[in-house]
VEXVEXSE-497509 format. One record per residue: residue in three letters; x, y, z of N, C-alpha, C in turn. Coordinates in nm, 2 decimals. Last residue first. Layout:
<nodes>
{"ala",{X,Y,Z},{X,Y,Z},{X,Y,Z}}
...
</nodes>
This chain:
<nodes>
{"unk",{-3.23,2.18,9.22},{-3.30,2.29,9.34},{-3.30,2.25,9.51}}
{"unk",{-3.34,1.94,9.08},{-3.21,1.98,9.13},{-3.18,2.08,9.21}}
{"unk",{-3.54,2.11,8.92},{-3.58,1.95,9.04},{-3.44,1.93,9.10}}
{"unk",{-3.48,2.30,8.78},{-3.56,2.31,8.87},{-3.58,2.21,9.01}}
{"unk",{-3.36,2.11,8.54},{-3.28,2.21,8.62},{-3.35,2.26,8.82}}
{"unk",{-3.59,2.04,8.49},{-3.48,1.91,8.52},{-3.40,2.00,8.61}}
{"unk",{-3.76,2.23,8.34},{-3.82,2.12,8.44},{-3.70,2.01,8.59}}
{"unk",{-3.54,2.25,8.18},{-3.60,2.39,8.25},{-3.65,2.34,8.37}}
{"unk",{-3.55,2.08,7.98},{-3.41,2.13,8.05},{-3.40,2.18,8.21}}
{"unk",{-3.81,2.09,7.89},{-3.79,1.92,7.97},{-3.62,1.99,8.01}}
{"unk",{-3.77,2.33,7.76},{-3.88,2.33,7.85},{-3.82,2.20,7.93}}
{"unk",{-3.63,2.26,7.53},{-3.59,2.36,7.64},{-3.67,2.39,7.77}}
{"unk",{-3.81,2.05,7.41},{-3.68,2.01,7.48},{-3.61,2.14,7.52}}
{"unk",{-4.02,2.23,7.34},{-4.05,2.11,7.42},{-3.88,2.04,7.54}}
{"unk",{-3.85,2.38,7.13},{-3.96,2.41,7.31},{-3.95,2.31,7.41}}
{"unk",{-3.80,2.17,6.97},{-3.69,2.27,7.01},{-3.76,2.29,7.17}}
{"unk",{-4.06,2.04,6.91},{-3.97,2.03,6.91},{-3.86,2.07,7.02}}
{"unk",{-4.15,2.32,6.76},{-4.21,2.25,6.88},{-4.14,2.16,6.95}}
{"unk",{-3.95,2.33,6.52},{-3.95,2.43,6.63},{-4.05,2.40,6.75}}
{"unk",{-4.00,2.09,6.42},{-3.88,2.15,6.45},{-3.90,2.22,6.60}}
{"unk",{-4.20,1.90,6.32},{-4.23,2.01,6.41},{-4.12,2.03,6.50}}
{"unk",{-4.15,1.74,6.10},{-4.22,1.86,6.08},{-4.23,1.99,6.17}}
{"unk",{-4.11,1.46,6.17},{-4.19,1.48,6.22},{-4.26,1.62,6.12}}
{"unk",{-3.85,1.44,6.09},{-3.89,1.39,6.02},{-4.08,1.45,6.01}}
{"unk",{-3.61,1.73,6.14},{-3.66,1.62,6.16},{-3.79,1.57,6.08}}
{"unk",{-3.37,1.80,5.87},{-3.48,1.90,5.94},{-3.53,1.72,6.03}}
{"unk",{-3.07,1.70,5.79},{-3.16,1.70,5.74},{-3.26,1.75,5.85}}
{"unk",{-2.71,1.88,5.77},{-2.81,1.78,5.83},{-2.92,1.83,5.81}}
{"unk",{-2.56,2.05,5.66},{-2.61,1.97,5.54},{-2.74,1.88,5.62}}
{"unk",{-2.39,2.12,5.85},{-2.49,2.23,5.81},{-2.56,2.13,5.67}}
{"unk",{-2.21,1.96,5.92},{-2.33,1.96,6.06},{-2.42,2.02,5.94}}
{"unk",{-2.11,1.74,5.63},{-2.10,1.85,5.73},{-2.25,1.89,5.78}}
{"unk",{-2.12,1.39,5.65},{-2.19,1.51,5.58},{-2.18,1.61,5.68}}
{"unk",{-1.87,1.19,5.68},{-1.97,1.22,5.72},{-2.05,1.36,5.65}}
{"unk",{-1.68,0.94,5.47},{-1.69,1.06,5.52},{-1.84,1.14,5.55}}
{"unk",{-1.61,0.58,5.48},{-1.72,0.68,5.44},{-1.73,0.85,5.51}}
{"unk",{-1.32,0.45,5.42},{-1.41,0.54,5.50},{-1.46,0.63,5.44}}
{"unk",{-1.28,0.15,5.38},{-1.29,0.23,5.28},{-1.34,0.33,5.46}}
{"unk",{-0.94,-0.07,5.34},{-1.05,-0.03,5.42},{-1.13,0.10,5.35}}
{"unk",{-0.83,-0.39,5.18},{-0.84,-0.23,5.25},{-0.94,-0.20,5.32}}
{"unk",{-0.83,-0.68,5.14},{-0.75,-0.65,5.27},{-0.72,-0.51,5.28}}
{"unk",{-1.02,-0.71,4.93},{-0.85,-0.71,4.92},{-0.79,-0.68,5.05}}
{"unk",{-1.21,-0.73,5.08},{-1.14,-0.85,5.04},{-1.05,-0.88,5.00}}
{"unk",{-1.26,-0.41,5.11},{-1.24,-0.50,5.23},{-1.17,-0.69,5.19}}
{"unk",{-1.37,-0.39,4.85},{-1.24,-0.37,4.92},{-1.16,-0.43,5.05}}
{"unk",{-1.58,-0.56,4.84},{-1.43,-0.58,4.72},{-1.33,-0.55,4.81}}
{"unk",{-1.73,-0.44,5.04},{-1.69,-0.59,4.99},{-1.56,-0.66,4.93}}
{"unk",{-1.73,-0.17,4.93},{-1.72,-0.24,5.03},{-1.63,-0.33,5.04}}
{"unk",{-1.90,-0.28,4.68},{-1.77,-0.19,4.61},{-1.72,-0.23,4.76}}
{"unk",{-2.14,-0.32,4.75},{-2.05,-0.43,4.69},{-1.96,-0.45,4.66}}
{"unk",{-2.24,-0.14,4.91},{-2.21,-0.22,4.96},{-2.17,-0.30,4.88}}
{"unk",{-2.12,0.23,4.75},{-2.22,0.08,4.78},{-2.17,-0.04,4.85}}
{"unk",{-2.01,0.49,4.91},{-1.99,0.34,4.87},{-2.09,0.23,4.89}}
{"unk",{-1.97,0.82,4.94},{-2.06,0.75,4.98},{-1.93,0.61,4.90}}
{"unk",{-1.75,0.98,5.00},{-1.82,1.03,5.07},{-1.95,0.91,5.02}}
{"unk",{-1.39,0.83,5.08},{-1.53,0.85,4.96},{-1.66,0.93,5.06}}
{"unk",{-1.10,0.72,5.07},{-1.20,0.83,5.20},{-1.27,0.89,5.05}}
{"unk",{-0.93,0.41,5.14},{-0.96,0.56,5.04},{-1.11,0.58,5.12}}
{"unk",{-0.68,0.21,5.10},{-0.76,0.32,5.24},{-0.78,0.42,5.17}}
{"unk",{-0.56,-0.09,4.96},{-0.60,0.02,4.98},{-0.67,0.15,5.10}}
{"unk",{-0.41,-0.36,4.81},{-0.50,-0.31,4.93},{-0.47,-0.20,5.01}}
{"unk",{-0.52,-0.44,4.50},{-0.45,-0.38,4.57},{-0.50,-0.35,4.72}}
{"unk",{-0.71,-0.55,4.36},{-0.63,-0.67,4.39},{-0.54,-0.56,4.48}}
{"unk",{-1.05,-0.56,4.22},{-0.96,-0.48,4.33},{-0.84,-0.55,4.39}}
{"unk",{-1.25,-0.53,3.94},{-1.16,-0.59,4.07},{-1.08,-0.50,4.13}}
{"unk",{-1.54,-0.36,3.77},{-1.44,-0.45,3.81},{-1.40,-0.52,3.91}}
{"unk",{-1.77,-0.21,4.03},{-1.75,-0.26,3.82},{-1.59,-0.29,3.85}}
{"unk",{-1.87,-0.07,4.26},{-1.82,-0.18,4.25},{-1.75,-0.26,4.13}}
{"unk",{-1.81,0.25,4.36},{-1.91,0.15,4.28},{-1.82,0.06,4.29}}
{"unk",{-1.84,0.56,4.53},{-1.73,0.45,4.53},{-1.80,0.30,4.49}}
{"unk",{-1.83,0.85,4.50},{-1.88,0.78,4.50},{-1.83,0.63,4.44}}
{"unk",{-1.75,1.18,4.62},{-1.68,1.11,4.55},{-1.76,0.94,4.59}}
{"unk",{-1.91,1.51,4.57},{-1.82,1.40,4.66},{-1.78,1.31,4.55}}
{"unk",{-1.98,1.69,4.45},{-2.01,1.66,4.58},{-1.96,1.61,4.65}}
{"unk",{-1.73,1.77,4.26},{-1.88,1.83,4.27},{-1.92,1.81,4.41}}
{"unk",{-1.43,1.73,4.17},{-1.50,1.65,4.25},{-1.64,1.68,4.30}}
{"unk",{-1.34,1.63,3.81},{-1.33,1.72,3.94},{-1.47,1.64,4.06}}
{"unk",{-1.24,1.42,3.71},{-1.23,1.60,3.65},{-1.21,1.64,3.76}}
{"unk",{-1.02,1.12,3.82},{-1.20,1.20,3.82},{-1.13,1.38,3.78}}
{"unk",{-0.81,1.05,3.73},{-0.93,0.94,3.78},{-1.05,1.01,3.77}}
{"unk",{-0.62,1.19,3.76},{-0.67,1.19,3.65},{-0.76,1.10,3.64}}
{"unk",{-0.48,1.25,4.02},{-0.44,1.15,3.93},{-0.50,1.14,3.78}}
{"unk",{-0.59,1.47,4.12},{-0.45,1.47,4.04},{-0.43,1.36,3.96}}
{"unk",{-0.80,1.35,4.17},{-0.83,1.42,4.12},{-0.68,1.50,4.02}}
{"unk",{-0.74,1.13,4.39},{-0.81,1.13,4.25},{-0.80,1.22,4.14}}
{"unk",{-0.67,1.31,4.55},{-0.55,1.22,4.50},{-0.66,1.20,4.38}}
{"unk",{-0.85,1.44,4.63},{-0.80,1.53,4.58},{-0.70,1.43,4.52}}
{"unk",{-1.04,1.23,4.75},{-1.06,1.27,4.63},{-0.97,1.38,4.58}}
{"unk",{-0.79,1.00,4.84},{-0.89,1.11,4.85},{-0.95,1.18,4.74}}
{"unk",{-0.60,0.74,4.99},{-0.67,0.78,4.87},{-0.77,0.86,4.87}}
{"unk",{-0.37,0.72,5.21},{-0.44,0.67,5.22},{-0.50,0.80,5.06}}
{"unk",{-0.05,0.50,5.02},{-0.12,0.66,5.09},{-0.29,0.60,5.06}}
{"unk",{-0.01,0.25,4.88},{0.00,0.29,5.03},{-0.03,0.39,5.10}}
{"unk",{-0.09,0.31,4.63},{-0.18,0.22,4.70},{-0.13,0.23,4.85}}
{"unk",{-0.09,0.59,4.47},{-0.01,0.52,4.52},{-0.09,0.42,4.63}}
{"unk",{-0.13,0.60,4.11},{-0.20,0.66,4.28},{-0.09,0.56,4.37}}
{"unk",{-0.02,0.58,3.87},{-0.07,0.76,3.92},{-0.11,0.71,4.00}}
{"unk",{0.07,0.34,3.79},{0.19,0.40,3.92},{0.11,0.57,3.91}}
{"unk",{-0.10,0.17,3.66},{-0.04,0.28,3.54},{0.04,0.39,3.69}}
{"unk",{-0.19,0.02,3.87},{-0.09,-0.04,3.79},{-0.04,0.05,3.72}}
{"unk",{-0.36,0.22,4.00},{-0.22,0.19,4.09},{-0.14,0.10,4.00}}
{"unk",{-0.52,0.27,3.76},{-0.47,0.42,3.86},{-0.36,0.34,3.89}}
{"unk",{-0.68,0.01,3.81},{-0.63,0.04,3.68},{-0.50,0.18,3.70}}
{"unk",{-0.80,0.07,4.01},{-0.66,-0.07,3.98},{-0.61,-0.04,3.88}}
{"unk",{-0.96,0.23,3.97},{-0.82,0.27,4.08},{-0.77,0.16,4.05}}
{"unk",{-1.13,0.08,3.80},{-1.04,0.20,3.75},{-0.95,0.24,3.85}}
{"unk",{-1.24,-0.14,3.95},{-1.12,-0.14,3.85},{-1.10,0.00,3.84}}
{"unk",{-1.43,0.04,4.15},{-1.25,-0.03,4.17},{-1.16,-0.05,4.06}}
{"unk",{-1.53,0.36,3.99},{-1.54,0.19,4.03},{-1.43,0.14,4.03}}
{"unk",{-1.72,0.62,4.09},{-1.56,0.57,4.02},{-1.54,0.41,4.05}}
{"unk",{-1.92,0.96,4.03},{-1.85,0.79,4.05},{-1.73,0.74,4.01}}
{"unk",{-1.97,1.20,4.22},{-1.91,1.13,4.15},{-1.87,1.01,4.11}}
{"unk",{-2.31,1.33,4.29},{-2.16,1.26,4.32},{-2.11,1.19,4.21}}
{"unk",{-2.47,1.59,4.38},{-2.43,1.53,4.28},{-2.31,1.43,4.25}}
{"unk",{-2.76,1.59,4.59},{-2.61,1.58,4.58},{-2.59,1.52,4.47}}
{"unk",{-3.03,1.77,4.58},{-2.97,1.68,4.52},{-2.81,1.68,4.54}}
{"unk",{-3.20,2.03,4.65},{-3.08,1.96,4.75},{-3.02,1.85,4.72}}
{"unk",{-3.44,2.05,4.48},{-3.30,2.12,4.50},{-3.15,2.09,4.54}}
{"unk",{-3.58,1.82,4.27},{-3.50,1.81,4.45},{-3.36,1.92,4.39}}
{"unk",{-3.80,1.90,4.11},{-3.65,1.83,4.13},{-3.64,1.89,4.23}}
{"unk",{-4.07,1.63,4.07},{-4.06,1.78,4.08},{-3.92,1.75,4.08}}
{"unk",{-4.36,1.50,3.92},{-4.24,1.50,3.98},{-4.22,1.62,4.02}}
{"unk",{-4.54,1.59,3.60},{-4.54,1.43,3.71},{-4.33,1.49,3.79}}
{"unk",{-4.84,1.67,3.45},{-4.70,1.71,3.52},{-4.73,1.59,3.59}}
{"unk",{-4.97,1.47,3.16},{-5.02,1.55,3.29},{-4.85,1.56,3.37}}
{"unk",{-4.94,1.54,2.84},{-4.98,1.45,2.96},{-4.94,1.51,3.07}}
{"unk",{-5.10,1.75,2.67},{-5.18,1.63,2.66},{-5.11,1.56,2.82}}
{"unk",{-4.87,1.91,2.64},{-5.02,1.95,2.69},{-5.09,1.86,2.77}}
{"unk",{-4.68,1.79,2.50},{-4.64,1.80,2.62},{-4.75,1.89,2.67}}
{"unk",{-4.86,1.72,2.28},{-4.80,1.66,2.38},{-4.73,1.68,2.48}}
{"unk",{-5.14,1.95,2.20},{-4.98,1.88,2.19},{-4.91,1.81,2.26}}
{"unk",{-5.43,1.97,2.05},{-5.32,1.94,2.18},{-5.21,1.92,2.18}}
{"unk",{-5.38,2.07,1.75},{-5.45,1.95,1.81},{-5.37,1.97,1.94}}
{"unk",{-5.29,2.24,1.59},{-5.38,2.29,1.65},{-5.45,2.24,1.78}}
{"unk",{-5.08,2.11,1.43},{-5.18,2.21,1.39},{-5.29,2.25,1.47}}
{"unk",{-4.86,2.10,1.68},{-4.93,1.98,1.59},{-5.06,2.06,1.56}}
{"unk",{-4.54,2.20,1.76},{-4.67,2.26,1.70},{-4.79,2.14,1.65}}
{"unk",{-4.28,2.14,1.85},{-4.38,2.09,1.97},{-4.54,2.11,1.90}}
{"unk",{-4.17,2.36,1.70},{-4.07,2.27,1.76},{-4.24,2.23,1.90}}
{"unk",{-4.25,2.51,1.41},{-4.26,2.52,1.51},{-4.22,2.39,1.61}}
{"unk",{-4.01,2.69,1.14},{-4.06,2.55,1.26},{-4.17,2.60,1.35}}
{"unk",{-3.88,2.90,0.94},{-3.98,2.85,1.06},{-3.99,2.74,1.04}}
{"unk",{-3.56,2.93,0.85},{-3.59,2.93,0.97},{-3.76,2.91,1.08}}
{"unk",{-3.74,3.00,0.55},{-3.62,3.00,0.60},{-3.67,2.99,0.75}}
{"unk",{-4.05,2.88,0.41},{-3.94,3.00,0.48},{-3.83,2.91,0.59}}
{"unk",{-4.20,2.65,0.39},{-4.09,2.68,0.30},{-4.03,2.82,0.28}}
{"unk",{-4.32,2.65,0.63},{-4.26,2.52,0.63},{-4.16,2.56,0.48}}
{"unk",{-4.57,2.82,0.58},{-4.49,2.85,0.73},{-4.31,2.77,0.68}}
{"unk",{-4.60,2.89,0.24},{-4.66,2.85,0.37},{-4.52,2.86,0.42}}
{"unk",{-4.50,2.78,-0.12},{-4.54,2.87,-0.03},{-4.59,2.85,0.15}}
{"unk",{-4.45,2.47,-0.21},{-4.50,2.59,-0.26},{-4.53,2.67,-0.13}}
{"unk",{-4.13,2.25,-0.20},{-4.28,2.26,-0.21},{-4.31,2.46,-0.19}}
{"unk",{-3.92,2.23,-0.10},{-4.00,2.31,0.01},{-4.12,2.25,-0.04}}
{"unk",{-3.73,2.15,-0.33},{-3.75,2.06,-0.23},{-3.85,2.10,-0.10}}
{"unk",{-3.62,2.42,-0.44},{-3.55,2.36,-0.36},{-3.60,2.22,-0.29}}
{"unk",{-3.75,2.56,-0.59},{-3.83,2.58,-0.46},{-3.75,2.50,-0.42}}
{"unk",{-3.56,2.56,-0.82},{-3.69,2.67,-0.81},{-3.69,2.66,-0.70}}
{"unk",{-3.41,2.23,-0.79},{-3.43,2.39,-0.87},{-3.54,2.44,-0.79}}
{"unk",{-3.35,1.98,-0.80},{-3.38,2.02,-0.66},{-3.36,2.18,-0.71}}
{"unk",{-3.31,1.85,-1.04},{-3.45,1.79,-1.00},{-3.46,1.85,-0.84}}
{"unk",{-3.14,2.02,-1.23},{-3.06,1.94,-1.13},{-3.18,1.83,-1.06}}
{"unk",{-3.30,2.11,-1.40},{-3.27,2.01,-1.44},{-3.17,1.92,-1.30}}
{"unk",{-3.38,2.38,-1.26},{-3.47,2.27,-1.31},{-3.40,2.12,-1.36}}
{"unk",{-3.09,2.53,-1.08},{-3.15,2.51,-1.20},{-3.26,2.34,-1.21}}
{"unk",{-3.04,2.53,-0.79},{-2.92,2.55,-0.94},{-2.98,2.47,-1.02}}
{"unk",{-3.13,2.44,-0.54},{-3.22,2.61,-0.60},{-3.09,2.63,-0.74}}
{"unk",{-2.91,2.26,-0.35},{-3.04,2.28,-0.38},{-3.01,2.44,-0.47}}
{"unk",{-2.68,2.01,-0.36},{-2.66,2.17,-0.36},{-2.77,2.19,-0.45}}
{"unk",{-2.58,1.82,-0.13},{-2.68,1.79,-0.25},{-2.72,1.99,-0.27}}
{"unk",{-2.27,1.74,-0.07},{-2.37,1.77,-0.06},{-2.49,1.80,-0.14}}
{"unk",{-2.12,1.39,-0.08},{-2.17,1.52,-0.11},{-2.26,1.57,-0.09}}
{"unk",{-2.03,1.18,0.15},{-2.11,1.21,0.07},{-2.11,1.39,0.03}}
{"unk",{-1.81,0.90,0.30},{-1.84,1.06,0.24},{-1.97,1.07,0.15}}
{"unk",{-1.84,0.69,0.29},{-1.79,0.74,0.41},{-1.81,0.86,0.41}}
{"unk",{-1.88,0.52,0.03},{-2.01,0.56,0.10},{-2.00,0.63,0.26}}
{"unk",{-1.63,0.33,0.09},{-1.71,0.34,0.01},{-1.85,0.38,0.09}}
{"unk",{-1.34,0.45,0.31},{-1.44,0.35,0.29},{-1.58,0.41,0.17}}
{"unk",{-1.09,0.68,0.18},{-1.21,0.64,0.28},{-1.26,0.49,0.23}}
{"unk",{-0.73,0.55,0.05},{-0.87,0.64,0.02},{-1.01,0.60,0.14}}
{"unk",{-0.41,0.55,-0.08},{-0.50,0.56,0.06},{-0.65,0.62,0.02}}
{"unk",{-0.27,0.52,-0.26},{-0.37,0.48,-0.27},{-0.48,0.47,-0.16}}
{"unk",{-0.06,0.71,-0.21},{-0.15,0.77,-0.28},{-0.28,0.67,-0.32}}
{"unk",{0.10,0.59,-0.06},{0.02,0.68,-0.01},{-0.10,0.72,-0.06}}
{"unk",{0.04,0.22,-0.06},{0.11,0.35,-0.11},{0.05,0.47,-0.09}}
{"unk",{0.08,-0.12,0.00},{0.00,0.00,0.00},{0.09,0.12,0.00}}
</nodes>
C-alpha cells in the first residue's frame, strides 16, 4: 500500500446535495420546500406545533418535581483505581482522596463528593476516604484487605426532623431542660 492509494471507505463521504441550481438538477426553483406557507421560509418551525390539536407536552399531565438539594456525586469503580495503581498515578500505600483522585486523572473534578461502585476488581490493598460506597464496592475492598471510610456530611447539610415540628420540638426540649434544672433545686 502507497500513499496515494489511501482512500475512505465506500459511501464514508457524501456530497452535498446543492439545492435552488436550475430545473434540471430535479432540486431547482423551490429547492424541495414545495409551494409557499410556514414550512418553505427559511428558519420557521414550530418545535412541539401539531396544527392545532393538543400537543404533547399539553396532553400529559405534570409528574415530579427536582430536589434542589440533590447531591451530585461522583463515580468511580474499583477497576479503574486498579487500573490508577498499575499505570503508578495513585499510590496504594497513601491513604486515597478525592484530591488524589483528582491529580491522578481518575476524576475532572470533585462536585459533591466522590462515590465509590463496584465494576471491576480490586487486587491492591487500599484506604480511600469517599463520601458514599455501595455495599458491593465495600466488599471488594475489604477482600483485598483495604479499608474504605465513608466521610460524614458537614453539621450544616443535616436533614430537618422527620416529624415537621422542629421548632415544637426545640420548646419542648428547652422546657424538659428547664423542668430538670428546677428538680435539682
Amino acid at each position: 500500500m502507497k500513499l496515494h492509494e489511501l482512500s475512505d471507505n465506500q459511501g464514508s463521504r457524501h456530497a452535498r446535495k446543492r439545492v435552488g441550481r436550475g430545473i434540471g438538477s430535479g432540486k431547482g426553483k423551490t429547492s424541495g420546500r414545495g409551494h409557499k406557507g410556514q414550512k418553505s421560509r427559511a428558519g420557521a418551525t414550530i418545535k412541539g406545533f401539531e396544527g392545532g390539536q393538543m400537543p404533547l407536552y399539553r396532553r400529559v399531565p405534570k409528574r415530579g418535581f427536582t430536589n434542589i438539594f440533590r447531591k451530585n456525586y461522583v463515580a468511580v469503580n474499583v477497576g479503574r483505581l486498579q487500573q490508577a495503581i498499575n499505570a503508578k498515578k495513585l499510590d496504594a500505600k497513601k491513604t486515597i482522596d478525592a484530591e488524589a483522585l483528582v491529580a491522578s486523572g481518575v476524576v475532572r473534578r470533585i462536585r459533591d463528593g466522590v462515590r465509590l461502585l463496584a465494576n471491576g476488581e480490586l487486587n491492591a490493598k487500599i484506604t480511600i476516604e469517599v463520601a458514599g460506597a455501595s455495599k458491593a464496592a465495600l466488599k471488594i475492598v475489604e477482600k483485598a484487605g483495604g479499608k474504605v471510610v465513608v466521610l460524614e456530611a458537614s453539621p450544616a447539610a443535616e436533614k430537618p426532623s422527620k416529624s415537621g415540628n422542629a421548632k415544637k420540638e426545640a420548646v419542648a426540649a428547652a422546657e424538659e431542660n428547664k423542668t430538670s434544672d428546677e428538680s435539682e433545686d
